[in-house]
C-alpha positions in Angstrom: 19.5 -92.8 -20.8 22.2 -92.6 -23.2 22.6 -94.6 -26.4 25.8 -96.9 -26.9 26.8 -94.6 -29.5 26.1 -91.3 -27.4 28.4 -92.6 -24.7 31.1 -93.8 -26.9 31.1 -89.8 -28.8 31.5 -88.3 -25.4 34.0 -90.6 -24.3 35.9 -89.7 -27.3 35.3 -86.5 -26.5 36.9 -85.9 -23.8 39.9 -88.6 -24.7 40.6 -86.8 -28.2 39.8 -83.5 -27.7 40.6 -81.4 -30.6 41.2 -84.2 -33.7 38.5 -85.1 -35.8 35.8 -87.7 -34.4 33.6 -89.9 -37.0 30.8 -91.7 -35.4 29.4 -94.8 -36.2 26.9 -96.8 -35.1 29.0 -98.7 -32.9 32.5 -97.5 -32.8 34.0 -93.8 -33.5 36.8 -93.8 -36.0 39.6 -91.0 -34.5 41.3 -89.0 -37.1 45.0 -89.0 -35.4 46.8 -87.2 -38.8 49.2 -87.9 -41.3 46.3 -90.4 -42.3 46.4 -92.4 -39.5 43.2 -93.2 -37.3 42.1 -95.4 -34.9 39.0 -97.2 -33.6 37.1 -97.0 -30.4 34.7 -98.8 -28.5 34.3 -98.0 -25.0 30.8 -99.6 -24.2 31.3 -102.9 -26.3 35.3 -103.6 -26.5 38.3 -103.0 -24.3 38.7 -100.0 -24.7 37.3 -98.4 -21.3 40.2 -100.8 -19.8 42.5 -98.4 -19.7 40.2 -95.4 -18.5 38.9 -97.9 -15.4 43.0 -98.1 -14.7 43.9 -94.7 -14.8 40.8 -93.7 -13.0 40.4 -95.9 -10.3 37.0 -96.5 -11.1 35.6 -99.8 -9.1 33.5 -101.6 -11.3 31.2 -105.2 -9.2 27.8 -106.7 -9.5 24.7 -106.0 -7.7 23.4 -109.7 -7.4 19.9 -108.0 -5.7 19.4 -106.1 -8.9 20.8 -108.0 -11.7 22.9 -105.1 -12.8 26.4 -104.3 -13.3 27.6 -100.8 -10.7 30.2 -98.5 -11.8 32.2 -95.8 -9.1 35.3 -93.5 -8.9 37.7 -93.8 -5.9 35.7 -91.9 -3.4 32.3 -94.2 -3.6 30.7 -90.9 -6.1 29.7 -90.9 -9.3 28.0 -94.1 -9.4 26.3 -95.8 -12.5 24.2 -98.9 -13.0 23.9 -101.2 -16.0 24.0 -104.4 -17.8 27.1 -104.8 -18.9 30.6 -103.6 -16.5 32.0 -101.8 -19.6 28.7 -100.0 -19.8 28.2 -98.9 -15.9 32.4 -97.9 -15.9 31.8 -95.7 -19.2 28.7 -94.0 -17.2 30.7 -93.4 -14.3 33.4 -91.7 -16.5 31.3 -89.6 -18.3 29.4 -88.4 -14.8 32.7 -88.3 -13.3 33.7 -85.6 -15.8 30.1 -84.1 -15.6 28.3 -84.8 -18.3 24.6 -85.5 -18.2 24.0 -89.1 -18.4 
């Protein structure tokens, strides 16, 4: 399983491909240029928000198993975890087919 910060640097990944990406142990810090950056969180902030929006990812609560579930539009890709930010981040990154 991958670390909080693993997913967050694949996230970024794929979301700023091509600028430079500085990891930390929570957050990445994205070089934008002209000395401007931002932060992202997408495992412990809002910042998944927007990727759950734009890719229709369903994100509910498995009472049974005391776990957050995570899938795209068409019931694939599904992830489990303990947090809905969490299992939605998973579901992205399997979504664009990385090894989670």
């Amino acid at each position: 399983m991958m670390t909080d910060a693993e997913i967050n640097l694949a996230i970024a990944q794929i979301e700023f491909t091509g600028k430079e990406l500085c990891p930390c142990e929570y957050h990445i810090d994205v070089r934008l240029g002209n000395g401007d950056y931002t932060t992202v969180d997408y495992v412990n902030d809002s910042d998944i928000g927007q990727i759950i929006e734009r890719e229709k990812i369903t994100v509910g609560y498995n009472n049974a198993g005391s776990l957050y579930f995570a899938h795209d539009r068409y019931g694939n890709a599904i992830a489990y975890s303990d947090t809905p930010n969490k299992a939605a981040a998973l579901t992205f990154l399997k979504m664009k087919g990385v090894e989670i």
